[in-house]
PyMOL Python script that loads the backbone (N, CA, C, O; Angstrom):
from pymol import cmd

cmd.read_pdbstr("""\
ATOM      1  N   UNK A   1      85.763 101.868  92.528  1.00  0.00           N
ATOM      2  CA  UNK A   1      85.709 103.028  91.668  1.00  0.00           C
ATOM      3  C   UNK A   1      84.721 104.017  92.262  1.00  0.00           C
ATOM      4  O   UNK A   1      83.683 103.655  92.817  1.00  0.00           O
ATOM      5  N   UNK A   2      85.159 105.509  92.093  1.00  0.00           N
ATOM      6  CA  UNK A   2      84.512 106.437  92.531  1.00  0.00           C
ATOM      7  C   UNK A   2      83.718 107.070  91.477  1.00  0.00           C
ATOM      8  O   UNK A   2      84.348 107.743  90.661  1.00  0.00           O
ATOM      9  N   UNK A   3      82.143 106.952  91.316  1.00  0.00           N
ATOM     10  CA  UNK A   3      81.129 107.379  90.242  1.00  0.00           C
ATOM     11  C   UNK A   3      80.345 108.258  90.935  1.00  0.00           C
ATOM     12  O   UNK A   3      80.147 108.518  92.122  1.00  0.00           O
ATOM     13  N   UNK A   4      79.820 108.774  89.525  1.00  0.00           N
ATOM     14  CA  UNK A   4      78.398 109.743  90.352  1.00  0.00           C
ATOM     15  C   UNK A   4      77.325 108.605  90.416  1.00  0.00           C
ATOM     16  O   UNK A   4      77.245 107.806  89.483  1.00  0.00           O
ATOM     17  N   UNK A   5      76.805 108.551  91.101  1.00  0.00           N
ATOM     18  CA  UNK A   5      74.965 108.156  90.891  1.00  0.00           C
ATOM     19  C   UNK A   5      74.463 108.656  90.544  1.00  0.00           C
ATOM     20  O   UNK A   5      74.740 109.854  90.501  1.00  0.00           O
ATOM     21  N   UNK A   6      73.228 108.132  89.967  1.00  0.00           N
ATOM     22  CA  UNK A   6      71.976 109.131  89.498  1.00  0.00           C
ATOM     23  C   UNK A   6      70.963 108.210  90.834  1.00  0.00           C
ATOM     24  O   UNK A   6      70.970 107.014  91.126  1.00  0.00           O
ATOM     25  N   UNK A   7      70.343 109.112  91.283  1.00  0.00           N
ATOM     26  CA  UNK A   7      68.731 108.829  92.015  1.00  0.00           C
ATOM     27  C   UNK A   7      67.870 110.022  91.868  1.00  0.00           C
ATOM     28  O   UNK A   7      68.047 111.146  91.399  1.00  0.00           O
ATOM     29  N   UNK A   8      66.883 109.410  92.423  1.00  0.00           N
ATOM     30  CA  UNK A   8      65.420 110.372  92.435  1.00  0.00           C
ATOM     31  C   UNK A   8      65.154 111.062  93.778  1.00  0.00           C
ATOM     32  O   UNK A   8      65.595 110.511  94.786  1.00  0.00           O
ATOM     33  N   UNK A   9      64.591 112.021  93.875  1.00  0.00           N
ATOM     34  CA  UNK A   9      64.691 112.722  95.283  1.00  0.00           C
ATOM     35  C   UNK A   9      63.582 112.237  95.549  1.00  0.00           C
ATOM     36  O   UNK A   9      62.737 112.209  94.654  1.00  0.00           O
ATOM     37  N   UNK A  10      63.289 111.739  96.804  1.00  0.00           N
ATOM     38  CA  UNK A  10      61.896 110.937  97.514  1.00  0.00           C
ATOM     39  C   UNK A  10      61.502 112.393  98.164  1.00  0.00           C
ATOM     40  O   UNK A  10      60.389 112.755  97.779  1.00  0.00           O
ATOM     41  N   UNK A  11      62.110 113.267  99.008  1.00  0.00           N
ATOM     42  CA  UNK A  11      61.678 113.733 100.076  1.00  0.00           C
ATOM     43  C   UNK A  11      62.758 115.098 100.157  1.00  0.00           C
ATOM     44  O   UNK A  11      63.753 114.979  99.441  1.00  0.00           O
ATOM     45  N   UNK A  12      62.641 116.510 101.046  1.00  0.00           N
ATOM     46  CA  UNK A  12      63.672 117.221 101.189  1.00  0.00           C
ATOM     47  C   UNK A  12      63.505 117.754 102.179  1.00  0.00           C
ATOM     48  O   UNK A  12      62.309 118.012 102.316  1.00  0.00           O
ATOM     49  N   UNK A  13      64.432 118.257 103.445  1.00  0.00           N
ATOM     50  CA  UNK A  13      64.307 118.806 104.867  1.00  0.00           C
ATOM     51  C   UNK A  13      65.596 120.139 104.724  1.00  0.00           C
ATOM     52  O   UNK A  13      66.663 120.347 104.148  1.00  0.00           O
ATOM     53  N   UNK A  14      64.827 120.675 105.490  1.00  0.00           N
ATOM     54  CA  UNK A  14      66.064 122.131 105.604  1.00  0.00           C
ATOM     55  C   UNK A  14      65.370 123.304 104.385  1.00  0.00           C
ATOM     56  O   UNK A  14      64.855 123.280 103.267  1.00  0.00           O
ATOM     57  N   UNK A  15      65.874 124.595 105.787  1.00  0.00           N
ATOM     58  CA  UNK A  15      65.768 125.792 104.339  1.00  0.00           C
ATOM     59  C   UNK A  15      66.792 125.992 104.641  1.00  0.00           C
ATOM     60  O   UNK A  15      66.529 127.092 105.127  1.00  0.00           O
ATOM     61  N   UNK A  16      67.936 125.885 104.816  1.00  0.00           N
ATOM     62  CA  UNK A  16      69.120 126.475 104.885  1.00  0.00           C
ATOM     63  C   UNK A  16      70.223 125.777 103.648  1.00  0.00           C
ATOM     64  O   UNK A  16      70.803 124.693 103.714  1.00  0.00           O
ATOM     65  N   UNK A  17      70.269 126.660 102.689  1.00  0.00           N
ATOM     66  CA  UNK A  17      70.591 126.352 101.231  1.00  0.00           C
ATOM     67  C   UNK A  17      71.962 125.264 101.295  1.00  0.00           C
ATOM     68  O   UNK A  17      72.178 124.419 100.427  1.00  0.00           O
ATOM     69  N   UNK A  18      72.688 125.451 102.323  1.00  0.00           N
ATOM     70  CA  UNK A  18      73.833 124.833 102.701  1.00  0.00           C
ATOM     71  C   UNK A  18      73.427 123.847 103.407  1.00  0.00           C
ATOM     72  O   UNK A  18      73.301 122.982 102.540  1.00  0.00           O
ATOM     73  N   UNK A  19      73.088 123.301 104.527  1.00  0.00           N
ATOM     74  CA  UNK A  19      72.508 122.239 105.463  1.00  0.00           C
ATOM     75  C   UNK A  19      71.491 121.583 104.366  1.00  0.00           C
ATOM     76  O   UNK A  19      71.777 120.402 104.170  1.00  0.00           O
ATOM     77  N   UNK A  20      70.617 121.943 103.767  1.00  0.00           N
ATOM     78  CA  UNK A  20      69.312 121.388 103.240  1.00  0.00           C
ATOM     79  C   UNK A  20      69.408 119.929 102.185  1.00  0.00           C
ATOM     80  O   UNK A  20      69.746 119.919 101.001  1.00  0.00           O
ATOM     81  N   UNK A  21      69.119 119.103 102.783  1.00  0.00           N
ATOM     82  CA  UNK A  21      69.363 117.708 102.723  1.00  0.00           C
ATOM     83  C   UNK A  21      68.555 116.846 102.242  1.00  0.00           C
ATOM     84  O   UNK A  21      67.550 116.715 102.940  1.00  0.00           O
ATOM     85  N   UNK A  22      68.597 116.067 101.136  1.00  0.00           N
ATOM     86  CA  UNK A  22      67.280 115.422 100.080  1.00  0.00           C
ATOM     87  C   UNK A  22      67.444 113.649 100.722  1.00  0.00           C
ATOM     88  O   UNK A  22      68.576 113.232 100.968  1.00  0.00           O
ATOM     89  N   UNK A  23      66.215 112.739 100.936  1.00  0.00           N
ATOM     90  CA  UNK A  23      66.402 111.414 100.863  1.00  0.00           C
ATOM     91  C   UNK A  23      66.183 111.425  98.989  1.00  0.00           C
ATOM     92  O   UNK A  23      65.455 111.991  98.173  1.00  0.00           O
ATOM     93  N   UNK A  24      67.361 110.380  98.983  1.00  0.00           N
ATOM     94  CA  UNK A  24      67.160 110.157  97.543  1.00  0.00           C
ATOM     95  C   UNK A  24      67.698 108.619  97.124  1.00  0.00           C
ATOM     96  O   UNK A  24      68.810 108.111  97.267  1.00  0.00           O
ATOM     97  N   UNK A  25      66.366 108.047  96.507  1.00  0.00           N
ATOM     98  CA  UNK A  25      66.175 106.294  95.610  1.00  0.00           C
ATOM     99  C   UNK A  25      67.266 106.517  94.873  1.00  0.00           C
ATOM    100  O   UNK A  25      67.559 107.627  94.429  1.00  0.00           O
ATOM    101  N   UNK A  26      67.812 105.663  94.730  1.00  0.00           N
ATOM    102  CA  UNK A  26      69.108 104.881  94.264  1.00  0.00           C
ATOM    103  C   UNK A  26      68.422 103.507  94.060  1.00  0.00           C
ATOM    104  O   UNK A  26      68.673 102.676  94.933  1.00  0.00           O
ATOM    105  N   UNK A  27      67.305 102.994  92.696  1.00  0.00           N
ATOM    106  CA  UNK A  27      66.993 102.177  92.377  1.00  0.00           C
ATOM    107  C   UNK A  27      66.626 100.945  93.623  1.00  0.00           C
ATOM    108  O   UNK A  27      66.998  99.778  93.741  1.00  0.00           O
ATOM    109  N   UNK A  28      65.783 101.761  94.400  1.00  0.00           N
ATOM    110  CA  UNK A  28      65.145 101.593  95.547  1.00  0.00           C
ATOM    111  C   UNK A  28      66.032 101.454  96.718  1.00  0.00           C
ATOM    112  O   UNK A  28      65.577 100.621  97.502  1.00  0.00           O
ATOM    113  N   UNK A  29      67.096 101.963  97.090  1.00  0.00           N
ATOM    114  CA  UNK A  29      67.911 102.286  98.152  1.00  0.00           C
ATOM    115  C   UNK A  29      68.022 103.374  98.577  1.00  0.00           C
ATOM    116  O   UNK A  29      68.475 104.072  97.670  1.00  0.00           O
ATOM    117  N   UNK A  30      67.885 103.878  99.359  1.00  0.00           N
ATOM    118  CA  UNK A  30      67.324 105.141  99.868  1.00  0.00           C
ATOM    119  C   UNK A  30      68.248 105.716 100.727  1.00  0.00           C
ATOM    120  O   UNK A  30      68.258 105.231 101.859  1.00  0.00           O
ATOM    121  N   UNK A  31      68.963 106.542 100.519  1.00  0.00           N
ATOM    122  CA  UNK A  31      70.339 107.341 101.056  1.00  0.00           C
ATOM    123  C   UNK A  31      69.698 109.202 101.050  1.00  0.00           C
ATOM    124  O   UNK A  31      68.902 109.792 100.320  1.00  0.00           O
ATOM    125  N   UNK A  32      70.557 109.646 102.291  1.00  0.00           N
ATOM    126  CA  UNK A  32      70.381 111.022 102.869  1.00  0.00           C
ATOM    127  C   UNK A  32      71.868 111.833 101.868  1.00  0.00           C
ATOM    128  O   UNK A  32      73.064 111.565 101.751  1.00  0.00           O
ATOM    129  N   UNK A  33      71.090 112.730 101.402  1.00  0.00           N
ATOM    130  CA  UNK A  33      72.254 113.345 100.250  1.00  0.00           C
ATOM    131  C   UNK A  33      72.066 115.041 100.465  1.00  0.00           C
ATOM    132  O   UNK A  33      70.964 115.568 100.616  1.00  0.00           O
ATOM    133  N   UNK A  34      73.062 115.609 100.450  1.00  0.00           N
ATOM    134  CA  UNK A  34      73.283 117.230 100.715  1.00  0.00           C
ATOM    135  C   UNK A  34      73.076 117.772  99.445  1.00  0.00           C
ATOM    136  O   UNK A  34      73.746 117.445  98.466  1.00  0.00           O
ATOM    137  N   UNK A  35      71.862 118.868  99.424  1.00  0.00           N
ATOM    138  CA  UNK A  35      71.898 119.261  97.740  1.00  0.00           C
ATOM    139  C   UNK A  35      71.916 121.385  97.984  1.00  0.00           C
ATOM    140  O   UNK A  35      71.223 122.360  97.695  1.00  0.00           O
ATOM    141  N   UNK A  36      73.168 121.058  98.664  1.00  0.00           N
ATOM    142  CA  UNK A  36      73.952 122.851  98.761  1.00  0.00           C
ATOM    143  C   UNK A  36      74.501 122.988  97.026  1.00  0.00           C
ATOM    144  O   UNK A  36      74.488 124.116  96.534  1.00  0.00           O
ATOM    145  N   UNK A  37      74.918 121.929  96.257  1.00  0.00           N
ATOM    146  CA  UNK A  37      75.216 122.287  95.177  1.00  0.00           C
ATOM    147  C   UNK A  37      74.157 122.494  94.264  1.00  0.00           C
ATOM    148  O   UNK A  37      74.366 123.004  93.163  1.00  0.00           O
ATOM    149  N   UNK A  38      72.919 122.098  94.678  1.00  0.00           N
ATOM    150  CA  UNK A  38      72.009 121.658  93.646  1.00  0.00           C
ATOM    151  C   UNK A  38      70.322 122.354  94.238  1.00  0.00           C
ATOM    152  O   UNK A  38      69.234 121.787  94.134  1.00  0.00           O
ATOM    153  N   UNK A  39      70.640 123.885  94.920  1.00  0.00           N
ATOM    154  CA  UNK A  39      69.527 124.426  95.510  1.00  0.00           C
ATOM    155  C   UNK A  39      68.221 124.193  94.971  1.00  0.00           C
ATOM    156  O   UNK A  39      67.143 124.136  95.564  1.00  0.00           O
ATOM    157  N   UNK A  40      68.525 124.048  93.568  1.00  0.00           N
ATOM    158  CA  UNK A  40      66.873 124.698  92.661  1.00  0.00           C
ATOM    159  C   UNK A  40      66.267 122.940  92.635  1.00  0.00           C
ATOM    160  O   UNK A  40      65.189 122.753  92.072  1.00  0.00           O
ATOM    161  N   UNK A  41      67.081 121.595  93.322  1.00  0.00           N
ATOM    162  CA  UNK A  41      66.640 120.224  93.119  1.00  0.00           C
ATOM    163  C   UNK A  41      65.305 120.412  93.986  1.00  0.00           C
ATOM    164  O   UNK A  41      65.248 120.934  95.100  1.00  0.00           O
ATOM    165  N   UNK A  42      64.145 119.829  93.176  1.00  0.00           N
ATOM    166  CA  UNK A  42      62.791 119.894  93.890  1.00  0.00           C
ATOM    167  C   UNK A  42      62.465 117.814  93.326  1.00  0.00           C
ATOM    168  O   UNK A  42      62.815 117.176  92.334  1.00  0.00           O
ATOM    169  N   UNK A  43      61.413 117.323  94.967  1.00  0.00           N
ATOM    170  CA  UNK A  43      61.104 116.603  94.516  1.00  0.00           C
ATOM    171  C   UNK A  43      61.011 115.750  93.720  1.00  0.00           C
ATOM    172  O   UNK A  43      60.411 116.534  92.984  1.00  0.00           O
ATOM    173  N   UNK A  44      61.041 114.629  92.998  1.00  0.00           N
ATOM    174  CA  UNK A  44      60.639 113.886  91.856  1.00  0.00           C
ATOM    175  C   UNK A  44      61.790 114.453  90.527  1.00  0.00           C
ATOM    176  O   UNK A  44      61.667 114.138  89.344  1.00  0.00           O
ATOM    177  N   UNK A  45      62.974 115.413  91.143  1.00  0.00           N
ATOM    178  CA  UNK A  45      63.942 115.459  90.003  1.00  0.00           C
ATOM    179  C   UNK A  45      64.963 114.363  90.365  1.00  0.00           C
ATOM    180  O   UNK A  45      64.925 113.703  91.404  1.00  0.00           O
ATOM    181  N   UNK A  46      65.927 114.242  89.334  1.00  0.00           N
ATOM    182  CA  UNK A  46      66.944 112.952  89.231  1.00  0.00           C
ATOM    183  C   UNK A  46      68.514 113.672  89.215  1.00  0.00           C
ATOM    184  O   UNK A  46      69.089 114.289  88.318  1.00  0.00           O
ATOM    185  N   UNK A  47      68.900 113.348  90.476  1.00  0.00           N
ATOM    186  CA  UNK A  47      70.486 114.331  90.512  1.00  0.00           C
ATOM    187  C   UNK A  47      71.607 113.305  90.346  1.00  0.00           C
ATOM    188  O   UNK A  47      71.389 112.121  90.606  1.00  0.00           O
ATOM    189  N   UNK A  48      72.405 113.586  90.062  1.00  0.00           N
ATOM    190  CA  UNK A  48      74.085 112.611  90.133  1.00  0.00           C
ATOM    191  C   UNK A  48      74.327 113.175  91.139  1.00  0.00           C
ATOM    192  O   UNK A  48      74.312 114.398  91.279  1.00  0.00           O
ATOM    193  N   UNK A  49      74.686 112.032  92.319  1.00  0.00           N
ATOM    194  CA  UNK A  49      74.892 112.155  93.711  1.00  0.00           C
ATOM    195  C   UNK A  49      76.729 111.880  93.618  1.00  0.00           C
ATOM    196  O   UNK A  49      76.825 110.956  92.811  1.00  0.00           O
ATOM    197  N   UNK A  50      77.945 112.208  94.007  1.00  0.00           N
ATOM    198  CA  UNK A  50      79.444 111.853  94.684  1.00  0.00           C
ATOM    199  C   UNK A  50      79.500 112.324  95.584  1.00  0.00           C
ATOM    200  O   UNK A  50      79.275 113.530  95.686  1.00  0.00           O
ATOM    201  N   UNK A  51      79.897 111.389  96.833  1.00  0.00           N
ATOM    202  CA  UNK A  51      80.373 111.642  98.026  1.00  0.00           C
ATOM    203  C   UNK A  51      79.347 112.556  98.485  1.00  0.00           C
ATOM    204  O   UNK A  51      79.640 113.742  98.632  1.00  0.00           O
ATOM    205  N   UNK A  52      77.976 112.066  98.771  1.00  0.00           N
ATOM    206  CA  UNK A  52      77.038 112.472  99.487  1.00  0.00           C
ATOM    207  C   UNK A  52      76.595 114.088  99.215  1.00  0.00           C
ATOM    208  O   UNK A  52      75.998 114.813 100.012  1.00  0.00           O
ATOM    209  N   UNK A  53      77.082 114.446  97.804  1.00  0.00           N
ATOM    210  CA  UNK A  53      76.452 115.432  97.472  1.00  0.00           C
ATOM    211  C   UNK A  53      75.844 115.422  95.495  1.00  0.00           C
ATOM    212  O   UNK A  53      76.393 114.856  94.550  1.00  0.00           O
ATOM    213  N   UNK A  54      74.755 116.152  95.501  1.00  0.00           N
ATOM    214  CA  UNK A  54      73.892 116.056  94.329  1.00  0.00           C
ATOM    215  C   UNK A  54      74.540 117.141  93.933  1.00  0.00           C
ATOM    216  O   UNK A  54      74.504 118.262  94.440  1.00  0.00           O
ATOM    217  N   UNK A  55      75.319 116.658  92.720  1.00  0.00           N
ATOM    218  CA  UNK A  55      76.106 117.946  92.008  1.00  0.00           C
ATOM    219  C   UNK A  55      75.150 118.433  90.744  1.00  0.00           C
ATOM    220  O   UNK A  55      75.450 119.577  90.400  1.00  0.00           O
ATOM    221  N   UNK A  56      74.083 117.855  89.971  1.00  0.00           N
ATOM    222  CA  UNK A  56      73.580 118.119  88.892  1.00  0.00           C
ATOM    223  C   UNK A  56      72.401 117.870  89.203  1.00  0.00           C
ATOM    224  O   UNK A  56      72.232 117.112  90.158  1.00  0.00           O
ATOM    225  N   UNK A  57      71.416 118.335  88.614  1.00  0.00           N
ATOM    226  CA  UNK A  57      70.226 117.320  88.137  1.00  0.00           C
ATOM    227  C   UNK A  57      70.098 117.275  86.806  1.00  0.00           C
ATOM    228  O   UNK A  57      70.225 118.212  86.018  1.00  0.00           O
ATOM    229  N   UNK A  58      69.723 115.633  86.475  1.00  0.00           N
ATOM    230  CA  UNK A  58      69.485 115.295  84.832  1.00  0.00           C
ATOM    231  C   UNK A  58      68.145 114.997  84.798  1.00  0.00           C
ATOM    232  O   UNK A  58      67.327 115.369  85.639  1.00  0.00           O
ATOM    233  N   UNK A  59      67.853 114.136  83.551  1.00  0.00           N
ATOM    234  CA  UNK A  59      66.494 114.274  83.099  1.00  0.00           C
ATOM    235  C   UNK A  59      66.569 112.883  83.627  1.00  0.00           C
ATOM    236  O   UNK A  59      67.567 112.328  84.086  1.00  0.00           O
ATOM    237  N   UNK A  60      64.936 112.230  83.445  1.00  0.00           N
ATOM    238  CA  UNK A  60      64.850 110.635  84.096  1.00  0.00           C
ATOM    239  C   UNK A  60      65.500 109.748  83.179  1.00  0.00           C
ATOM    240  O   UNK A  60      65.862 108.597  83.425  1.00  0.00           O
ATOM    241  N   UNK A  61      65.621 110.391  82.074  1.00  0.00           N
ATOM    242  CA  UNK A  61      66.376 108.789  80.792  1.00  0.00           C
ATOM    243  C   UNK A  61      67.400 108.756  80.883  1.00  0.00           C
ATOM    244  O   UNK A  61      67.886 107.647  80.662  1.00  0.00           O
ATOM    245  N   UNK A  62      68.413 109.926  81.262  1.00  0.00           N
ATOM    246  CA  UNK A  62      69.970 109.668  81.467  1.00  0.00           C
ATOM    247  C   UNK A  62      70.094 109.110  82.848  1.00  0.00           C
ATOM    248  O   UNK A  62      71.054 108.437  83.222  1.00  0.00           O
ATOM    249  N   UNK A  63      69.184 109.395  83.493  1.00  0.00           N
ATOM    250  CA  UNK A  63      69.682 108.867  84.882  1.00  0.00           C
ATOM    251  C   UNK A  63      69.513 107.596  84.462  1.00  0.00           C
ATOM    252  O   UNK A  63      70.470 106.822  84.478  1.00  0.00           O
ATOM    253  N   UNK A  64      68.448 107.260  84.089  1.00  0.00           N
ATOM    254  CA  UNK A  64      68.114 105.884  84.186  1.00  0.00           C
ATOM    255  C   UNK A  64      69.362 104.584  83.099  1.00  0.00           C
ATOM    256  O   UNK A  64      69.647 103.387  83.100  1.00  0.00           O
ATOM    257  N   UNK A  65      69.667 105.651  82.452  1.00  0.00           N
ATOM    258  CA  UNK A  65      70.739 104.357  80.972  1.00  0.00           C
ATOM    259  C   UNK A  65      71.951 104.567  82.419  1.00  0.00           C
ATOM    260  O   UNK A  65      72.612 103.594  82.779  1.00  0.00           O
ATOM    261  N   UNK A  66      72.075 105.727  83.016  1.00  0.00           N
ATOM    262  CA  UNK A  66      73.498 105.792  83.620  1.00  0.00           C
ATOM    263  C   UNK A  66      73.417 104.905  84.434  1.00  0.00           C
ATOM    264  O   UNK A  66      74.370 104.132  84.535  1.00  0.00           O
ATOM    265  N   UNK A  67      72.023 104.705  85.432  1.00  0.00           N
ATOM    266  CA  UNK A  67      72.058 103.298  86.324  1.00  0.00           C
ATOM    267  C   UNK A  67      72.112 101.835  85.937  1.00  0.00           C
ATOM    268  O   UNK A  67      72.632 100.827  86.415  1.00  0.00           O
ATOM    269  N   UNK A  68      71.297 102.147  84.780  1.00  0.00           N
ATOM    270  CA  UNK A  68      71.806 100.546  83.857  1.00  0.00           C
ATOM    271  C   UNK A  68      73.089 100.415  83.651  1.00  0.00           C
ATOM    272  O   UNK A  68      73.611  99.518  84.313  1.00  0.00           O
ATOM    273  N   UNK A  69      74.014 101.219  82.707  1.00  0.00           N
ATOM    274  CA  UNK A  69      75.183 100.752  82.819  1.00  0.00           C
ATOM    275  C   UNK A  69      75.874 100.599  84.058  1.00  0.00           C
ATOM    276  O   UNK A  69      76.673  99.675  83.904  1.00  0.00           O
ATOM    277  N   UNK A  70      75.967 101.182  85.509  1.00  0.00           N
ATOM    278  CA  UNK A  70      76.471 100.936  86.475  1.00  0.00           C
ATOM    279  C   UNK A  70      76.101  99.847  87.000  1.00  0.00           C
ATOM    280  O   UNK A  70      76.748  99.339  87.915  1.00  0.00           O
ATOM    281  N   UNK A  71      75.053  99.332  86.531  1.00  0.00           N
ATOM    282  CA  UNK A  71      74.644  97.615  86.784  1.00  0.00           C
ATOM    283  C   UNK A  71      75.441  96.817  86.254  1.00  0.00           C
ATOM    284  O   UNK A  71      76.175  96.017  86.834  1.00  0.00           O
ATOM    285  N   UNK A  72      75.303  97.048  84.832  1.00  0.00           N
ATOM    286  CA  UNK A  72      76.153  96.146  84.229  1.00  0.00           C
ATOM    287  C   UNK A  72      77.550  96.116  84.359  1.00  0.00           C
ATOM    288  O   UNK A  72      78.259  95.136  84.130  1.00  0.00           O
ATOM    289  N   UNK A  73      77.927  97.244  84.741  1.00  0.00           N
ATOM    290  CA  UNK A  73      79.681  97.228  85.718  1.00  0.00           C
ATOM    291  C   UNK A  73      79.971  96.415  87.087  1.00  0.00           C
ATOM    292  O   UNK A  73      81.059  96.183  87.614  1.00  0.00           O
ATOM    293  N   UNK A  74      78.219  95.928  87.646  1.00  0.00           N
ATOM    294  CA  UNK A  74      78.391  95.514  88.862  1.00  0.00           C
ATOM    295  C   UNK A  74      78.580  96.802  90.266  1.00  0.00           C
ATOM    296  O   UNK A  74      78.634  96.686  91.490  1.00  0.00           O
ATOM    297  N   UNK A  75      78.636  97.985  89.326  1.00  0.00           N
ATOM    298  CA  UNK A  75      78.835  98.903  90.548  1.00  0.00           C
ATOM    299  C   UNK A  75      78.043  99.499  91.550  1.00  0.00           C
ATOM    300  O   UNK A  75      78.295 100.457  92.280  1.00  0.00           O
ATOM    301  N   UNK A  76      77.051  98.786  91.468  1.00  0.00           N
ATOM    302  CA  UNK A  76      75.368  98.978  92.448  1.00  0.00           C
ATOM    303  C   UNK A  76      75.795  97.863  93.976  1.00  0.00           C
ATOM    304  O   UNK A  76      75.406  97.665  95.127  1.00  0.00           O
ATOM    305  N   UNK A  77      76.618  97.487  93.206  1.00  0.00           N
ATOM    306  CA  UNK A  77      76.946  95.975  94.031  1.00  0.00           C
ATOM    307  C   UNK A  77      76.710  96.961  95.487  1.00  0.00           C
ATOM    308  O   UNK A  77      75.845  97.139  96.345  1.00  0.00           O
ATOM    309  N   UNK A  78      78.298  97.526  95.079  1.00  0.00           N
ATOM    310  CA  UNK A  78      78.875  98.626  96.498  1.00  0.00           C
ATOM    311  C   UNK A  78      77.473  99.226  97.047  1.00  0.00           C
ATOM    312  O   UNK A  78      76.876  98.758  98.017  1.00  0.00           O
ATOM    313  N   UNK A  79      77.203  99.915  96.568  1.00  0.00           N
ATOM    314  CA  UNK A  79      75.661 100.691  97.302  1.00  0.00           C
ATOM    315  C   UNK A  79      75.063  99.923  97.921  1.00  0.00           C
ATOM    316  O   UNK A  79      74.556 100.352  98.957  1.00  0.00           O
ATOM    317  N   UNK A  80      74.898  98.739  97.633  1.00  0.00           N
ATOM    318  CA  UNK A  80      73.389  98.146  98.120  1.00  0.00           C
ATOM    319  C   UNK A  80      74.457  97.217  99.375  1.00  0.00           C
ATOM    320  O   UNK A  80      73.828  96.495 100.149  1.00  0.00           O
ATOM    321  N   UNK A  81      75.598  97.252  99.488  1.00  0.00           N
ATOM    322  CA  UNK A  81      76.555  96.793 101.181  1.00  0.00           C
ATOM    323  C   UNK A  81      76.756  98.073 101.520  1.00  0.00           C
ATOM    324  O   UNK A  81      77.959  98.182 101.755  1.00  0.00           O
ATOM    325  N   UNK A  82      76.162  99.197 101.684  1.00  0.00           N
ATOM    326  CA  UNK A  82      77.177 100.270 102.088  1.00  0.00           C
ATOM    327  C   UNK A  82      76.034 101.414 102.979  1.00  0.00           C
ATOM    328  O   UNK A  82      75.079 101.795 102.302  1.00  0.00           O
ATOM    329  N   UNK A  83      76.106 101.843 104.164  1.00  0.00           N
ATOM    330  CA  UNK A  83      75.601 102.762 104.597  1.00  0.00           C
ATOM    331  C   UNK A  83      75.822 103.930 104.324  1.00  0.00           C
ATOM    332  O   UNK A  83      75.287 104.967 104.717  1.00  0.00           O
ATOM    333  N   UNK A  84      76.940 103.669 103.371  1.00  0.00           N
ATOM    334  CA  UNK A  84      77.440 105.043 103.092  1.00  0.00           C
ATOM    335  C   UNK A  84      76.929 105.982 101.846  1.00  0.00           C
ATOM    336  O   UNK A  84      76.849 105.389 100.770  1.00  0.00           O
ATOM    337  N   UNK A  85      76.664 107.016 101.853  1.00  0.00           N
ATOM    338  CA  UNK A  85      76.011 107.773 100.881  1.00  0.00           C
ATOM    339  C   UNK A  85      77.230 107.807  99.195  1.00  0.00           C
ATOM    340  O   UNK A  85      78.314 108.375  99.322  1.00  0.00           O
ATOM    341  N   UNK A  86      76.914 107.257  97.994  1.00  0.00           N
ATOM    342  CA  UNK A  86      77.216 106.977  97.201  1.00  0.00           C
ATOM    343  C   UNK A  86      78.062 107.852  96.718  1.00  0.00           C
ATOM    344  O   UNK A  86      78.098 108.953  97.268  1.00  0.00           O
ATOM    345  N   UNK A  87      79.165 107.515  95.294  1.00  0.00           N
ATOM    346  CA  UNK A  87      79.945 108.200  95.376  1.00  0.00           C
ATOM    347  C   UNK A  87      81.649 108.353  95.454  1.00  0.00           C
ATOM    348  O   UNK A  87      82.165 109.466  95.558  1.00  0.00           O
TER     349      UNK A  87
END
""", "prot")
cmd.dss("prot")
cmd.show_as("cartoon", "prot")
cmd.util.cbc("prot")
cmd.orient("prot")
């Protein structure tokens, strides 16, 4: 199944609003995510990541119930085998 994630932005590189690229925790998995959709994402905010891009940012409690339930779906499983940016 194809979901958003929620993670936390650790880190961000690039000024180029399009290229500019966040590391972002995924309940301590740490994936490189494109945030051209999500310019105004600073630091220590919590975005829903698909297919290697941060389409939103939410607050820390929705991210956080949204990662619990994707636990309890087992759907963290995929992330934590996958080099691939979530999604």
């Amino acid at each position: 199944m194809c979901l958003a994630i929620p993670g936390c932005v650790k880190s961000i590189s690039g000024d180029d609003v399009i290229a500019r690229t966040a590391k972002v925790s995924f309940g301590g998995i740490t994936k490189e995510v494109n945030l051209a959709f999500t310019p105004q994402a600073c630091v220590g905010d919590y975005v829903l990541v698909h297919v290697g891009f941060a389409l939103t940012i939410v607050n820390e409690a929705e991210a956080r119930r949204v990662f619990d339930y994707l636990k309890q779906m087992n759907e963290i499983q995929e992330l934590e085998n996958s080099d691939e940016v979530p999604g």
